[in-house]
N, C-alpha and C positions, 0 to 999 in steps of 0.2 A: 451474582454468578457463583456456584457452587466451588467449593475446593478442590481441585484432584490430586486424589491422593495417593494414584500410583497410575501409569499406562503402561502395556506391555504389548508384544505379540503373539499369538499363537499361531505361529503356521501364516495362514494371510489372513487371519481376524486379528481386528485392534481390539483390544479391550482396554476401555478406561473406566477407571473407578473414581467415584467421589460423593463427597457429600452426600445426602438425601435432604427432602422436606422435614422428615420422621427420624424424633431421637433416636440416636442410638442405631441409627441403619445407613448402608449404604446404595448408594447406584452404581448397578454394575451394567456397562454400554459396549455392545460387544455389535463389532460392522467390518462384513470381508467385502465392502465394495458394492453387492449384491442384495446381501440379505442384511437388516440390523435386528438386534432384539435388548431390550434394556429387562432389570428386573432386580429387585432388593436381594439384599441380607444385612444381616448383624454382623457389629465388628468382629465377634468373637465368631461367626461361620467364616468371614473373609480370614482373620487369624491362623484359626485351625482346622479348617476345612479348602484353604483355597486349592490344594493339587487336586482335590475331589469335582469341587465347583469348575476349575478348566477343563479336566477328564468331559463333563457333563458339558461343556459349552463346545467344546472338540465336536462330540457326537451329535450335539443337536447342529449343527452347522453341516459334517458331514451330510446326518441324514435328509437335510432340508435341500442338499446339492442333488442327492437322487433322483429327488420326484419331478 
């Protein structure tokens, strides 16, 4: 079983991180109930990029509520 290596909320999306298969990457699991969607990055985008990466998971979540 994979490490997790951080969970949080956004709003009512869970988002859990952890491990990957692939050096050097992670799995990012993001589920409001409804919709889930998983999908990578490198430590260093989750590092230094992550208020950007939830900005982006915000919005793909919203706009996936619209349709």
């Amino acid at each position: 079983m994979p490490e997790i290596r951080d969970s949080y909320k956004l709003g009512d999306i869970q988002v859990t991180v952890s491990e990957s298969e692939k050096p050097n990457k992670l799995l990012v699991s993001c589920n409001n109930g409804e919709f889930r969607s998983e999908f990578t990055v490198s430590e260093y985008e989750f590092a230094n990029y992550k208020r950007l990466m939830n900005q982006r998971i915000t919005d793909a979540f919203a706009s996936g509520e619209e349709d």
